[in-house]
FIKOLRO-120791 format. One record per residue: x, y, z of N, C-alpha, C in turn. Coordinates in pm, whole numbers, padded with zeros to 5 digits, always signed. Example, Ala and Ser with C-alpha at 12.3 -4.5 7.8 and 13.67 -1.06 7.14 Angstrom:
+01319-00569+00780+01230-00450+00780+01320-00330+00780;+01285-00225+00708+01367-00106+00714+01290+00003+00787;
% end
This chain:
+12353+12419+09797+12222+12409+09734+12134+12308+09804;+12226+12212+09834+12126+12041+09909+12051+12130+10068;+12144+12250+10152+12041+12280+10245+11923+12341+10248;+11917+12410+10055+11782+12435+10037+11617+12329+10081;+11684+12229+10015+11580+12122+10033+11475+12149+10141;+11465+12129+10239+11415+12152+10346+11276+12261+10318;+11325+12336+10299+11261+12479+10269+11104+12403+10149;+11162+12319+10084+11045+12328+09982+10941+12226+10050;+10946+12206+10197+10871+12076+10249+10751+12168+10339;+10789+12313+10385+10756+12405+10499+10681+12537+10395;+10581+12586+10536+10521+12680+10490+10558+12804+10409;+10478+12907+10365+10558+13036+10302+10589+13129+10331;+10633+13131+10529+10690+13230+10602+10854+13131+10621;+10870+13051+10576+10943+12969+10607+11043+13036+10464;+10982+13008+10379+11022+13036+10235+11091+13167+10206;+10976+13273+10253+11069+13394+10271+11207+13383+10270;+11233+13294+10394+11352+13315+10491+11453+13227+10366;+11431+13157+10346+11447+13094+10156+11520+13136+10069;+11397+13234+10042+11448+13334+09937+11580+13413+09986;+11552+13499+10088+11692+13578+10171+11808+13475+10186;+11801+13374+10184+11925+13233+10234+11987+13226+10061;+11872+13179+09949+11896+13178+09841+11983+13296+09761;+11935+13419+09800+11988+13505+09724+12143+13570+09848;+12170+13518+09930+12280+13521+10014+12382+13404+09910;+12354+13300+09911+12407+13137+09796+12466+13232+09662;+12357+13271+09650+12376+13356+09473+12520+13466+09523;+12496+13534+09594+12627+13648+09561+12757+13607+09656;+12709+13496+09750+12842+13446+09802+12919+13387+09683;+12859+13299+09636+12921+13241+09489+13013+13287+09347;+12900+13429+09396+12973+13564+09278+13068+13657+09340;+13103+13582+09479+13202+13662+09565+13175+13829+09646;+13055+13784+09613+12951+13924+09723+12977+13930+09856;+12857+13985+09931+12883+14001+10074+12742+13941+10093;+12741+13800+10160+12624+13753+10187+12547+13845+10287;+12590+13894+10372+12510+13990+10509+12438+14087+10387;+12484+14146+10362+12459+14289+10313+12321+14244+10177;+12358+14098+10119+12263+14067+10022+12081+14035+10122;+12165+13969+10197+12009+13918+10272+11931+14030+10323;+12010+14171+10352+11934+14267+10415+11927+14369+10311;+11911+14323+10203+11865+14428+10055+11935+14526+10066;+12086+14447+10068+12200+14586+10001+12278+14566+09877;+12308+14588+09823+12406+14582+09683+12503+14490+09693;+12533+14382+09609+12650+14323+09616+12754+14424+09528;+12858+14405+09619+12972+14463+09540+12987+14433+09361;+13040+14541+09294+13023+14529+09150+13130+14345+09109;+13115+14316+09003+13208+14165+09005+13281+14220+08866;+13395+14153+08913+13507+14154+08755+13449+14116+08661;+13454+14118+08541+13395+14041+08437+13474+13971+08419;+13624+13964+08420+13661+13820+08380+13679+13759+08499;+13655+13800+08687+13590+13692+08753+13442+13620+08671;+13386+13721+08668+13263+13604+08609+13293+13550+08473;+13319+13595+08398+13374+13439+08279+13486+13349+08312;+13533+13358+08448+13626+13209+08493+13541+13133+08548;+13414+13220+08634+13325+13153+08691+13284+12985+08602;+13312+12850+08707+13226+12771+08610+13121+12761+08582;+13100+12672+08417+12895+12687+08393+12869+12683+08531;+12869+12552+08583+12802+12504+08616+12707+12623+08782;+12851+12636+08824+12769+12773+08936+12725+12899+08903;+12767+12947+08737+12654+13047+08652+12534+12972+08687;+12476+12854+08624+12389+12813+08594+12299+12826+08779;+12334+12777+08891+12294+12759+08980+12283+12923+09007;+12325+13014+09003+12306+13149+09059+12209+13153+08995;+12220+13174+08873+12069+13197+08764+11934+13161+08756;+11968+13055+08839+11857+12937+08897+11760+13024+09035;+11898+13060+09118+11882+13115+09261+11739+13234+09237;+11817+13304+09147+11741+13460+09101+11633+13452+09065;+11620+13317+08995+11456+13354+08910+11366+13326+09051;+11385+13280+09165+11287+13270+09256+11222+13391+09282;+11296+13492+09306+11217+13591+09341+11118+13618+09263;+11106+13549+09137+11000+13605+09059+10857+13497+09059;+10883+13399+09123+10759+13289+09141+10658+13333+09248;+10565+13228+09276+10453+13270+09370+10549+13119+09439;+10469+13149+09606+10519+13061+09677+10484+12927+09667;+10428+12893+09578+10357+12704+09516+10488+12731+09446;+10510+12777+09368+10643+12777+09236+10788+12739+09307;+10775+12842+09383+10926+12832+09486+11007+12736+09543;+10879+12594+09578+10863+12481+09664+10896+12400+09542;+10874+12411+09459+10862+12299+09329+11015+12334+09275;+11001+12520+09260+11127+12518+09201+11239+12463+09286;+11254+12519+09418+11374+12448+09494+11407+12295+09484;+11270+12223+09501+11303+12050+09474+11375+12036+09343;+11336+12129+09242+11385+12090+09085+11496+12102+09108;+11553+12215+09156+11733+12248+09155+11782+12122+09239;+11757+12093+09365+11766+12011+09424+11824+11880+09349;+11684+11802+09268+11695+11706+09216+11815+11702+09091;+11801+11867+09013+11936+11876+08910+12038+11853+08966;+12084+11865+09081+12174+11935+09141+12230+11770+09167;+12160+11665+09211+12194+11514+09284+12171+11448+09159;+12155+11480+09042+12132+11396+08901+12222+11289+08896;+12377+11367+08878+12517+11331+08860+12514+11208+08957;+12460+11209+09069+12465+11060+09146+12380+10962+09146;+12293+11026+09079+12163+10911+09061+12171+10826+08910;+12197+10928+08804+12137+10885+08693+12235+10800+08601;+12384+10789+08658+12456+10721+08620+12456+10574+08654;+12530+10478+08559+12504+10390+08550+12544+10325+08692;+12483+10181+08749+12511+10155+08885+12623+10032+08849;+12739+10028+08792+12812+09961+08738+12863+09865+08845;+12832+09882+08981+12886+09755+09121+12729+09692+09099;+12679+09699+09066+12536+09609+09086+12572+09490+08971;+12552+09377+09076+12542+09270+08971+12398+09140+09011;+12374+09088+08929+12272+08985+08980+12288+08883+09054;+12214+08836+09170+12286+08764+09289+12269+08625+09233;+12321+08524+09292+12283+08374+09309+12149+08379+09391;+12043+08265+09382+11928+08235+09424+11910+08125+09489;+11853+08100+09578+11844+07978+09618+11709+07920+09591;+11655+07776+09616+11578+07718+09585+11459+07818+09596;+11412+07857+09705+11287+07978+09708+11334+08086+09700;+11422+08103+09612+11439+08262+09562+11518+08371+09660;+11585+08335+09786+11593+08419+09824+11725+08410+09790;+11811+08561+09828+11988+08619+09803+12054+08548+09872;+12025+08472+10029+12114+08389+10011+12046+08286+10181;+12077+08178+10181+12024+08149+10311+12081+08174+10458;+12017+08264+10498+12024+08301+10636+12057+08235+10783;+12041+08098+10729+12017+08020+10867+11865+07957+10914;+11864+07909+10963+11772+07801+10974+11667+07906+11121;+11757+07995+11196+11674+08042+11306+11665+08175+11256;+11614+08206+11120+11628+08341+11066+11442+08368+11057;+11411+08472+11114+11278+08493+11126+11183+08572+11049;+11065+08501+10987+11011+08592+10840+10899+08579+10930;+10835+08542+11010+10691+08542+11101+10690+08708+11082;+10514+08750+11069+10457+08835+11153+10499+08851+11266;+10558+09024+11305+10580+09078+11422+10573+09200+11458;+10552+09269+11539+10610+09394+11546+10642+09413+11670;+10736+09537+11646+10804+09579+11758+10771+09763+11800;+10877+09810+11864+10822+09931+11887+10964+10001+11896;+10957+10146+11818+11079+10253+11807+11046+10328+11915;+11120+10376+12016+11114+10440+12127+11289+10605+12090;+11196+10715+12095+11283+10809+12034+11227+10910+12121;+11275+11033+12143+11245+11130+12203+11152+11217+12139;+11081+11297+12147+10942+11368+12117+11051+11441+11971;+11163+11546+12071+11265+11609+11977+11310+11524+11817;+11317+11390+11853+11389+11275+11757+11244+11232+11610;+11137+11249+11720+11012+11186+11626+11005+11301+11527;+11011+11451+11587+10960+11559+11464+11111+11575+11368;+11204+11563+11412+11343+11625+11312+11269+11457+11216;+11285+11358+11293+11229+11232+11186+11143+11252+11045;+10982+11292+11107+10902+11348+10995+10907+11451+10922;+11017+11562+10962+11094+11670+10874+11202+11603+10737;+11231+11500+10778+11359+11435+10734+11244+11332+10637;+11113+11295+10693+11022+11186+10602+10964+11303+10485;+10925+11385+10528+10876+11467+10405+11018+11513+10316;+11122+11499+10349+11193+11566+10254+11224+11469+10135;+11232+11333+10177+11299+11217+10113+11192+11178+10015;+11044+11197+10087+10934+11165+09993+10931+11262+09871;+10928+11392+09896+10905+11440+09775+11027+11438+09691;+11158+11418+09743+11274+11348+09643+11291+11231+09560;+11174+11159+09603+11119+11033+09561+11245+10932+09577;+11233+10793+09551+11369+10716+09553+11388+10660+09672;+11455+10530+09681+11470+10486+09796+11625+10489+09827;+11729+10495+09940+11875+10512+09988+11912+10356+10024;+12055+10377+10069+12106+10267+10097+12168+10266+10230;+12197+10214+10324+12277+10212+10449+12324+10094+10457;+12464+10115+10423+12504+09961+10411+12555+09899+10562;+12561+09775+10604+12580+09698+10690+12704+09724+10737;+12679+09764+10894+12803+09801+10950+12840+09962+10977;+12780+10078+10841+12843+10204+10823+12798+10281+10952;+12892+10355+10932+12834+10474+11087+12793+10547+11011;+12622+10570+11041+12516+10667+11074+12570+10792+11053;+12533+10879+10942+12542+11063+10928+12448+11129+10942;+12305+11067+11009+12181+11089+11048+12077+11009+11076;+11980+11099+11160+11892+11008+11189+11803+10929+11129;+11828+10962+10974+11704+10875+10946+11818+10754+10879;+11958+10790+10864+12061+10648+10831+12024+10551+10974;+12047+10644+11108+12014+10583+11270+11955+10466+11216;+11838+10516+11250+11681+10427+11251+11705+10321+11149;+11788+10346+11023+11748+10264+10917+11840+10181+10957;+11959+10186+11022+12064+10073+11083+11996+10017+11184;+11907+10052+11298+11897+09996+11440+11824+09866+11382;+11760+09930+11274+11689+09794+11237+11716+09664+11145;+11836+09736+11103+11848+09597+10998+11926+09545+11120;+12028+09583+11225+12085+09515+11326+11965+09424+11406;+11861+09486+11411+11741+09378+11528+11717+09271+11488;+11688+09285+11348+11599+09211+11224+11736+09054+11148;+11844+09094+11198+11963+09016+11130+12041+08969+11245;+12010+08980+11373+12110+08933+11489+12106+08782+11466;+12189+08720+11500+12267+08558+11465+12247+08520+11303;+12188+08594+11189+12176+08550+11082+12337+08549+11012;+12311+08466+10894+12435+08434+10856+12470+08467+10684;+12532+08570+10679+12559+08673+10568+12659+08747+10508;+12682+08794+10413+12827+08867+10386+12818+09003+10423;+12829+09059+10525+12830+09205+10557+12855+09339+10452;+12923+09241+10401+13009+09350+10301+12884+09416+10206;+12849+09280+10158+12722+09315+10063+12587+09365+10089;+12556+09334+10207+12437+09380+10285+12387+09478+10371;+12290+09518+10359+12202+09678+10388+12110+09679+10442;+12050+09810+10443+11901+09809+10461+11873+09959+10364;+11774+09919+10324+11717+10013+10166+11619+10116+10244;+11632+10214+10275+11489+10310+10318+11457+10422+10272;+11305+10447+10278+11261+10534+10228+11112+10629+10303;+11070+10694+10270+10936+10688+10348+10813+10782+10253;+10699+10738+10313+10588+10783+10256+10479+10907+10327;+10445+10950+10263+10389+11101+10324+10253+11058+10267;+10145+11057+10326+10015+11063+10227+09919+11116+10340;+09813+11240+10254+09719+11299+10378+09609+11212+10383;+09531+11134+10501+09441+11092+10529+09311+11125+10444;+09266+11040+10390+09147+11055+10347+09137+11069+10171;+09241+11141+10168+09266+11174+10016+09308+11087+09883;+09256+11108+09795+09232+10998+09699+09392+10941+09658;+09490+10986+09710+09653+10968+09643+09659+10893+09763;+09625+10882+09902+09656+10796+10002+09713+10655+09968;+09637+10614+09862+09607+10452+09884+09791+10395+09795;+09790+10332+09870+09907+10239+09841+09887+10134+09766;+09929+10126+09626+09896+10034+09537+09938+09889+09591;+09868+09761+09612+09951+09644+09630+10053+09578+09527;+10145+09529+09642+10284+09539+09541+10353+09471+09625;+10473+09376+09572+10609+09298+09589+10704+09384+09595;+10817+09393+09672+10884+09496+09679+11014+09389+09594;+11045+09471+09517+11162+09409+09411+11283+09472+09400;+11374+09426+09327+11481+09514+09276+11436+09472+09117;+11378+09641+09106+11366+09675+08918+11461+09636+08839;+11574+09666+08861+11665+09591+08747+11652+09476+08738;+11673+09391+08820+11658+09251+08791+11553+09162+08720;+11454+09300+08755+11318+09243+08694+11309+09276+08551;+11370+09382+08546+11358+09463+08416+11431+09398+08325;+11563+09371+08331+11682+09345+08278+11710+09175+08243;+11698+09092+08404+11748+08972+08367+11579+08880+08383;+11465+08914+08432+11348+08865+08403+11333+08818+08547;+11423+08835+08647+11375+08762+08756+11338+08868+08881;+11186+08806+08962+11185+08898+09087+11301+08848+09258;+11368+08943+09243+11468+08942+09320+11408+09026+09445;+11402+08991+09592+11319+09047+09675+11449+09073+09791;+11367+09165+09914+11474+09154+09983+11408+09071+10085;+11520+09018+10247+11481+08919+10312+11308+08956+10389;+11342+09077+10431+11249+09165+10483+11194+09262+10447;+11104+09300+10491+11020+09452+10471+10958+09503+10600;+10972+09673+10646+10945+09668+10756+10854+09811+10716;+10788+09792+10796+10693+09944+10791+10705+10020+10928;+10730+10180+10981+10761+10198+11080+10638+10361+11077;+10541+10337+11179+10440+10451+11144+10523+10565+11245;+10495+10719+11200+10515+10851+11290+10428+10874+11300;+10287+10819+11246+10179+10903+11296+10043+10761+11318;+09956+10798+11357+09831+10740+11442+09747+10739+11349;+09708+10830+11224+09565+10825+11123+09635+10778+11028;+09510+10757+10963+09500+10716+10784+09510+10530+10805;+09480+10530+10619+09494+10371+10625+09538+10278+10695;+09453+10151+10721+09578+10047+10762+09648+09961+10662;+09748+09906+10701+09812+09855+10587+09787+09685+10569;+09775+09624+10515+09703+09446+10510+09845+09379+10426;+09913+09293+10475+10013+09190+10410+09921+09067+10403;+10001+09027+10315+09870+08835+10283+09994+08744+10273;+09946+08613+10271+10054+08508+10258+10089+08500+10120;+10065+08574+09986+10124+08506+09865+10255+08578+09816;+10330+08461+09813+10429+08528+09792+10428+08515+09611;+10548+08607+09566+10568+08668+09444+10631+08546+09331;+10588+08515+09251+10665+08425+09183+10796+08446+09108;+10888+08336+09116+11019+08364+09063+11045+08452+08980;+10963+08414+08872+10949+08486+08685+10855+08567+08705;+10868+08685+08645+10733+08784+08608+10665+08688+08502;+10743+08620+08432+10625+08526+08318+10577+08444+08362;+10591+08409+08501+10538+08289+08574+10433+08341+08674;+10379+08486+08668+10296+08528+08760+10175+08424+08772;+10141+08338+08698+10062+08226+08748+10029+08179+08922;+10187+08159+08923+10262+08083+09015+10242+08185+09158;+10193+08269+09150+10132+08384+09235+10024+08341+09317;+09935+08313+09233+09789+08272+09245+09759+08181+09355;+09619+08212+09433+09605+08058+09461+09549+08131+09616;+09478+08054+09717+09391+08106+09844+09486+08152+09908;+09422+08248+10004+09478+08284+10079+09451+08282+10259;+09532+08238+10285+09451+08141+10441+09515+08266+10572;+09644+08358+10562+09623+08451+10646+09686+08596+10649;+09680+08631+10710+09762+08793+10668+09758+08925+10802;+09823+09001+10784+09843+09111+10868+09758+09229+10873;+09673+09281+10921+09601+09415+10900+09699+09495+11022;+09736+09629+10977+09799+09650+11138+09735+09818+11091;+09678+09854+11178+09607+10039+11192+09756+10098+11240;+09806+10203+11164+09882+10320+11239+09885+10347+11359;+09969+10347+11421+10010+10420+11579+10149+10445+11561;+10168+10551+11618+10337+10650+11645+10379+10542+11683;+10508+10521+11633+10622+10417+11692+10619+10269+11710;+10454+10263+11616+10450+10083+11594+10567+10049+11422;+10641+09972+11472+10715+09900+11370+10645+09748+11329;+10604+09731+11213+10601+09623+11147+10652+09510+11044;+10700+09439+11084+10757+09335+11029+10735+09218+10946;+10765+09169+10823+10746+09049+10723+10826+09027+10613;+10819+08889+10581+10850+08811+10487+10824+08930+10336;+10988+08977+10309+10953+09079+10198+10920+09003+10085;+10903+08898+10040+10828+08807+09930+10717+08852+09926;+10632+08922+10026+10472+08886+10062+10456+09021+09964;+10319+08985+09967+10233+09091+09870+10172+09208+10028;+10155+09301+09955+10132+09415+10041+10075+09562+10006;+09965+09610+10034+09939+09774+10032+09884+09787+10141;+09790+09911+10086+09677+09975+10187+09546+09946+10151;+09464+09932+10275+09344+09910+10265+09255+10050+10254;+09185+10090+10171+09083+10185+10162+08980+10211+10248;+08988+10218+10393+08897+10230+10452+08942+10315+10621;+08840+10401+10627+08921+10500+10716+08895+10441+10852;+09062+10419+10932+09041+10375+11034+09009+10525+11143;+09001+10482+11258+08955+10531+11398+09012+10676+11393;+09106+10698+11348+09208+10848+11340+09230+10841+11195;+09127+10934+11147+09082+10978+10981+09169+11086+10950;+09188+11187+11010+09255+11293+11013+09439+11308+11026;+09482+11403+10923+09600+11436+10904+09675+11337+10814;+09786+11329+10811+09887+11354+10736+09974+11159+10776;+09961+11069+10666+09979+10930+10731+10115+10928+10710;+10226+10932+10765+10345+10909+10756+10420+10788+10814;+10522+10741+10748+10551+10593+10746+10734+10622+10691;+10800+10526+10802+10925+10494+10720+10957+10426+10665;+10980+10337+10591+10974+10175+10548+11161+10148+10540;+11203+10026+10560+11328+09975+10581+11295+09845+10535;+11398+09760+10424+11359+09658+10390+11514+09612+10407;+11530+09469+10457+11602+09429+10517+11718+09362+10350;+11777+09407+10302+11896+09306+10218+12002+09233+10259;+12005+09069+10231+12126+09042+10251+12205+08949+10125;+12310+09042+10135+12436+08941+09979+12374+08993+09884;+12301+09118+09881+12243+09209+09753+12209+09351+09797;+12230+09446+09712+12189+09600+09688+12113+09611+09574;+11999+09681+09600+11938+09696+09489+11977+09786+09397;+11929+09775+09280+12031+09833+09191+11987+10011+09221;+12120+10088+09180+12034+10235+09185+12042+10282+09400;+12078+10200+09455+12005+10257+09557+12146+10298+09652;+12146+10434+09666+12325+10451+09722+12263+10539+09877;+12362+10551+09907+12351+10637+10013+12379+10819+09991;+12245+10877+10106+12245+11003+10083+12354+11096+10098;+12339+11160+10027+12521+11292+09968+12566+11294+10188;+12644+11353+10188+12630+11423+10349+12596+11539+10313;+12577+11665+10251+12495+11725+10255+12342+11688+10277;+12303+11646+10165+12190+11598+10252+12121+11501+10312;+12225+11472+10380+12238+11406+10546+12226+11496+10661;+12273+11590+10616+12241+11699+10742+12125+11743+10761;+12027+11760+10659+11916+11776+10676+11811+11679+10725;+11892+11588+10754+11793+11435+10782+11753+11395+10940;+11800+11473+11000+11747+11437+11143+11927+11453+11186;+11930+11493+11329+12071+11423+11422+12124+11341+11390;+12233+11317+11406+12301+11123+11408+12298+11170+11576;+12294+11259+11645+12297+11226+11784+12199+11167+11884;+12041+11193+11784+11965+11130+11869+11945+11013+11841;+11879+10956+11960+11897+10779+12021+11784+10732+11964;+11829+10639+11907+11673+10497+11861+11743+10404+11915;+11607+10332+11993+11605+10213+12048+11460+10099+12012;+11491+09994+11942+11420+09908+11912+11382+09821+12036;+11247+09853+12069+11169+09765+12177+11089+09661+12129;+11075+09607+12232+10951+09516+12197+10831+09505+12193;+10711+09422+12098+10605+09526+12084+10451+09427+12149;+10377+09506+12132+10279+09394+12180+10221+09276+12111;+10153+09199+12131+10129+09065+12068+10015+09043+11948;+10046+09000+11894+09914+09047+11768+09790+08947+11818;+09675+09044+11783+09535+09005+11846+09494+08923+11739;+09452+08793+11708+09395+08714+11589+09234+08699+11573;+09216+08728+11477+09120+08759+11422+09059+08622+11286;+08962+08623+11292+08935+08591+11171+08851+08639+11022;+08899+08610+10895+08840+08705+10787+08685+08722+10818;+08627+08832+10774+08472+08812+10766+08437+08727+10664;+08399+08629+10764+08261+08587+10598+08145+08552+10667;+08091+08552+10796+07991+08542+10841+07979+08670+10928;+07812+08641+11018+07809+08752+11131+07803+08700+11249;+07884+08583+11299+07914+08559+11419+08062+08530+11451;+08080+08551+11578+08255+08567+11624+08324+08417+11641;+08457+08426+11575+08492+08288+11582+08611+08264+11663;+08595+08322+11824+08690+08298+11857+08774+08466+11914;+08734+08587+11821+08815+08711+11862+08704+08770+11988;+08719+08867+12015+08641+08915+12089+08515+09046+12084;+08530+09073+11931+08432+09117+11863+08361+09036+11740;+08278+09105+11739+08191+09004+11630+08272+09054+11456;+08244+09001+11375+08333+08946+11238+08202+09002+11158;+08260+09093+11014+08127+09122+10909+08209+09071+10780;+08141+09113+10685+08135+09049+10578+08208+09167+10476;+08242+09265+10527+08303+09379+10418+08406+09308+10341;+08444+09322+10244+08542+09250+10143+08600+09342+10084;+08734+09342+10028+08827+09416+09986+08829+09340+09854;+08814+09397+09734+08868+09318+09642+08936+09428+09525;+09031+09447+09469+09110+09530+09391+09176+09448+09301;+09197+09559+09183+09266+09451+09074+09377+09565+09089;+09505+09494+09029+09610+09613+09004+09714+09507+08949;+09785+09555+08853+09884+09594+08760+09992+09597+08795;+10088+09511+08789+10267+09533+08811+10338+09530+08721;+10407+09627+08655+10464+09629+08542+10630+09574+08601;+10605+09430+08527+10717+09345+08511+10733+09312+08442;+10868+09395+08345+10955+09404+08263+10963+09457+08166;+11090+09553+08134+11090+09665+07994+11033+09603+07920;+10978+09641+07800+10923+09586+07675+10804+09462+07673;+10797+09441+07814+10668+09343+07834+10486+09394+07719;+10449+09347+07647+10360+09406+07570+10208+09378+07633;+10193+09268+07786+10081+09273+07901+10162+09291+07998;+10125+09369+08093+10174+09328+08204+10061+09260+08284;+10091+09164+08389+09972+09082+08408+09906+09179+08537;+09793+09088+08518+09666+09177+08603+09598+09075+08690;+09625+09131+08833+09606+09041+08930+09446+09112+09075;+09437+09006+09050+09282+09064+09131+09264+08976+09290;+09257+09057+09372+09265+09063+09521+09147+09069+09568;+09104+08926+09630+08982+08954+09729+09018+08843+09855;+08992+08971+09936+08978+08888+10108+08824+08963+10182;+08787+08886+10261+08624+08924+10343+08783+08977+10478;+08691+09083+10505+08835+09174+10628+08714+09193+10738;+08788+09177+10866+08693+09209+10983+08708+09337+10990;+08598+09370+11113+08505+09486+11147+08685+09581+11137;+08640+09696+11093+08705+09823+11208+08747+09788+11318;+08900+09782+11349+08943+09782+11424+08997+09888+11554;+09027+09878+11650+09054+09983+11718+09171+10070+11683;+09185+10167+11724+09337+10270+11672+09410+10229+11726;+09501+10186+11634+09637+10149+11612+09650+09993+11606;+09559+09873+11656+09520+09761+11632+09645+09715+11565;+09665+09539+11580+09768+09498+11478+09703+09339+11486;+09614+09313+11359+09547+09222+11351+09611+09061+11271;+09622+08991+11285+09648+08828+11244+09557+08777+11170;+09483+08836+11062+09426+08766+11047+09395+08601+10978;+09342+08478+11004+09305+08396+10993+09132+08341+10848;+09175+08363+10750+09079+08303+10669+09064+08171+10664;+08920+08083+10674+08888+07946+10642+08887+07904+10522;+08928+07795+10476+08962+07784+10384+08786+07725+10275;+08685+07772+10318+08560+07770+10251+08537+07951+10225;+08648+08041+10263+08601+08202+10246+08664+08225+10129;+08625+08333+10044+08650+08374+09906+08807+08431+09889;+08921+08440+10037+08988+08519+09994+09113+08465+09935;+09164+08538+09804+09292+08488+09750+09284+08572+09654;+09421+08549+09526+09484+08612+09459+09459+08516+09314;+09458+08604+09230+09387+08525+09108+09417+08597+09002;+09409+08570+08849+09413+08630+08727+09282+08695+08683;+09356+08818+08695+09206+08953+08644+09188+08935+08515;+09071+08960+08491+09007+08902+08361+09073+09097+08254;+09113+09025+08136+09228+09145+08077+09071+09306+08039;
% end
């Protein structure tokens, strides 16, 4: 059933071929002749008490199979993800009974790394074969509309390419750091959003582990967060220096100026790197390459913690995820160009002139079950001009410019 998946990401000549694969599933199951089903011939008649030994559970999935033929091809795509998602319930929705809440250290993090452990602004660059980049974004649309983020724990051998990629990097990102292997990962997932379109925008947000937040009241982060673009258009993405406060009841402790931050524009195979404490979305404003489809992998670096809920994909569908044979190699990337925020119209230093456009957004983090506010936090930075495609900006605010993080009026 998991090699259906695929199918509900691709066009409706694709689907066809779907349906004929699907209804081959259905009478292999009922002990048919798959050839003869796909080319609209009769499955052999079935015992009846073969089919009442049959279990529910593969009644239920044949029954499932059949009603496709009767949808329009929007239905088909939705229906396959649904079976899909029924189908991986049993591993998701049960309780995550190895998850426990970590020890903290003074600034909150899972555990200390070492003294030469690196949270600076950086990026680097994924170097993959043309073949490696598309099975990649086949493998990004499938995971997105499955929603949920996976696990690749520290050390495991790779059952695909998108486990690959999600290992090369927690290995780049953790070389000489100092950690319990056993316990430590890298969490990935990725995002699909079409350029221009009002669902694009990436809410700003702390990347957490929900249970912890939910359950024991505390934001538990991982060491890192990495953003890895497949494609060149749509938003850029802006990190700022505030980091997340201990307590969701202490979101106070959030607040306060903000003196610098990351703008980085999309380009194929730019990887970006930071301090996963930091606050982070997308900026609303269409960079240089407006057009198509913004795709992104994200990998957030854990160490001496798993977030709760977050396991690794079935091997079924692992196979659908790209090769484990093709090669990722983490390069090195170019140097970030520094900039400073707009708040005037003369240049301070970059090599274009600086405007005054300002970003300011309020948004909402719902921290913690039964919370009866969740607090409301309001974002303003002055952002320089439009940058060039693919750009990866530093930026620098003075500390007389408006930008920081503050309590939105309820």
């Amino acid at each position: 059933l998991q090699s259906l998946c695929s199918f509900a990401c691709f066009p409706a000549p694709t689907l066809q071929f779907a349906m004929a694969s699907s209804t081959a599933v259905a009478n292999s199951a009922a002990g048919g002749s798959s050839s003869s089903s796909a080319h609209g011939g009769c499955a052999p008649e079935q015992d009846s008490a073969a089919v009442a030994s049959e279990p529910p559970g593969k009644r239920r999935k044949k029954e499932s199979l059949a009603k496709l033929s009767q949808l329009s091809e929007e239905d088909k795509r939705t229906f396959l993800l649904k079976m899909l998602k029924a189908d991986m319930s049993g591993a998701t929705d049960r309780v995550d009974k190895s998850w426990c809440m970590p020890d903290l250290t003074a600034d909150g993090r899972t555990v200390d790394a070492g003294s030469g452990f690196n949270f600076d602004f950086r990026t680097r660059r994924i170097e993959m074969t043309d073949e490696a980049w598309g099975e990649l974004a086949k493998a990004c649309r499938i995971v997105f509309a499955l929603d949920g983020s996976s696990w690749m724990p520290c050390g495991a051998e790779p059952r695909c390419l998108a486990e690959r990629l999600a290992s090369a990097v927690f290995a780049q990102h953790t070389e000489g750091a100092s950690f319990d292997h056993a316990r430590s990962g890298a969490e990935w997932w990725a995002q699909v959003r079409q350029s221009g379109h009002s669902d694009e925008a990436i809410q700003f947000h702390w990347d957490t582990d929900e249970v912890a937040v939910e359950q024991h009241g505390v934001n538990v982060h991982p060491h890192l967060s990495t953003v890895t673009y497949l494609t060149s258009c749509g938003a850029p993405t802006l990190i700022v220096d505030r980091h997340n406060a201990l307590r969701p009841a202490e979101s106070a402790a959030a607040h306060g100026p903000i003196e610098s931050g990351l703008l980085s524009y999309p380009q194929e195979g730019k990887h970006v790197v930071f301090d996963g404490q930091l606050l982070h979305g997308t900026v609303p404003r269409a960079g240089p390459n407006a057009s198509g489809d913004r795709i992104t992998f994200l990998v957030n670096v854990w160490l001496n913690h798993r977030p709760s809920g977050c396991r690794r994909v079935t091997k079924a569908l692992a196979r659908r995820l790209g090769s484990v044979d093709l090669g990722v190699l983490v390069a090195a990337g170019a140097p970030l160009s520094e900039v400073q925020g707009g708040c005037s119209s003369t240049s301070t230093g970059g090599d274009r002139p600086q405007s005054s456009d300002a970003l300011e957004v309020v948004f909402i983090r719902c921290e913690g079950a039964g919370a009866t506010e969740a607090p409301r936090h309001r974002l303003v930075v002055p952002l320089p001009e439009l940058g060039p495609s693919g750009a990866t900006e530093l930026i620098r605010w003075p500390r007389e410019s408006a930008a920081g993080l503050w309590a939105a009026d309820p």
